[in-house]
C-alpha distance (Angstrom), angle and dihedral (degrees) to the residues before:
residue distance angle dihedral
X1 . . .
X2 3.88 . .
X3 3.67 88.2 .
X4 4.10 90.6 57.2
X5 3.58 90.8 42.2
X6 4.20 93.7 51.5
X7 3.76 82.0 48.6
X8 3.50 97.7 50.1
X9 3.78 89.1 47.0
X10 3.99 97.2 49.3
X11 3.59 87.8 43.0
X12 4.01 97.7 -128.1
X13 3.52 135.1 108.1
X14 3.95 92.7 -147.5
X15 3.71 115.3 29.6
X16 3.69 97.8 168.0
X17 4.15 91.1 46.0
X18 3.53 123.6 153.4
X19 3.60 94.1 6.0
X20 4.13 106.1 60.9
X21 3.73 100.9 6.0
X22 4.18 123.3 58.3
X23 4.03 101.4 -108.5
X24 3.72 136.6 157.0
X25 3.44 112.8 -88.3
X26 4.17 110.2 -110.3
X27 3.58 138.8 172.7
X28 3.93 133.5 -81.4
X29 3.56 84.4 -118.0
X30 3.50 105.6 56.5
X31 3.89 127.6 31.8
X32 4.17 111.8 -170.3
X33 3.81 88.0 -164.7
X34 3.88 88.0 70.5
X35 3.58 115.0 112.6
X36 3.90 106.8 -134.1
X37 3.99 97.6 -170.9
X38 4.26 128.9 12.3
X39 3.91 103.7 -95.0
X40 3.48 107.3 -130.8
X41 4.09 86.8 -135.2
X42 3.52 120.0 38.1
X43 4.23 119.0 178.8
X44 3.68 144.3 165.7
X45 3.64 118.9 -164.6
X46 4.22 136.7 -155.5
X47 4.01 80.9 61.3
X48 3.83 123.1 162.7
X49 3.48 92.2 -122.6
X50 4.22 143.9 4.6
X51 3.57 106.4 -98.4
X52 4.06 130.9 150.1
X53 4.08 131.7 174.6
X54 3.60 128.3 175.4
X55 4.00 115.7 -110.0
X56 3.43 116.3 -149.3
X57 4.30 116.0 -153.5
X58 3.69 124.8 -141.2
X59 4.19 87.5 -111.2
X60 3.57 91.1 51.4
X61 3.34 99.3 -84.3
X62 4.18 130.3 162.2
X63 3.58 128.8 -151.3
X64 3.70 134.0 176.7
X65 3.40 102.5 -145.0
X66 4.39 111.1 -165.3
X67 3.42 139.5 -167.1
X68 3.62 109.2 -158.4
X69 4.06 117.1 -166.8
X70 3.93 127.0 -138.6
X71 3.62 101.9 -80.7
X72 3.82 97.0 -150.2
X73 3.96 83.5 54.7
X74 3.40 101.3 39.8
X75 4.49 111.2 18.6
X76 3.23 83.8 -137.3
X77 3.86 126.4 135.7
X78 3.95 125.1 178.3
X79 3.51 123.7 -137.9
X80 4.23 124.0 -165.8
X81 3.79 121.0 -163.8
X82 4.31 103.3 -130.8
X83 3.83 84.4 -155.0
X84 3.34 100.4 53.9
X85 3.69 111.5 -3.7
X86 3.30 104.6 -121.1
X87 3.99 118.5 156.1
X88 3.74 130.1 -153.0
X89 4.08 137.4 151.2
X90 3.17 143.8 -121.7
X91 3.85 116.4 -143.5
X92 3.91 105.4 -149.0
X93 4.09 110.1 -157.7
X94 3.88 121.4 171.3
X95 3.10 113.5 -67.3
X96 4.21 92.2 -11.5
X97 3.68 131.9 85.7
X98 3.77 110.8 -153.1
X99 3.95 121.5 -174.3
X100 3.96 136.2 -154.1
X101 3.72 118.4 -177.9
C-alpha cells in the first residue's frame, strides 16, 4: 500500500519509467504516465496479501487504494463499492464461495 500511496502523492503511475521499467519511449514534453485527476480507486494486483486503506489528497481528495492477490494463489477476488468505496473479498474454494465483508 505504501507504493500506491507514494504514487498517489507524486502523481505518476511510473516514477522510475524508461529508466528501470521497459516503456515506450515518449517525449520531454509529454509524459502518458502522468496522472491528470486523483482516481477515486487506485489497485495493483498479484499482491501477497488483500489489503485496502483510504488515502486522503491535499484538496480533499479520497482514494481507495487496493492490493489485490493472485487469484489462482489465493481464490480471492476484491470487490470496491463506487458509491462509497468500501472493499471486501470473496474467498473462492472448490466448489464453495465464502464471503468476508
Amino acid at each position: 500500500l505504501e507504493g500506491l500511496a507514494r504514487m498517489l502523492e507524486w502523481g505518476h503511475v511510473c516514477p522510475t519509467a524508461p529508466e528501470s521499467v521497459g516503456s515506450f519511449p515518449f517525449s520531454e514534453t509529454v509524459d502518458p504516465f502522468i496522472m491528470e485527476e486523483t482516481p477515486h480507486v487506485f489497485f495493483a494486483g498479484n499482491c501477497l496479501s488483500f489489503d485496502s486503506q483510504l488515502i486522503h489528497g491535499p484538496d480533499g481528495q479520497t482514494t481507495r487504494a487496493v492490493c489485490v492477490p493472485a487469484f489462482s494463489e489465493t481464490g480471492i477476488a476484491v470487490m470496491v463499492n463506487l458509491d462509497s468505496l468500501e472493499c471486501s473479498t470473496i474467498y473462492f474454494e472448490g466448489e464453495e464461495v465464502l464471503e468476508d465483508a
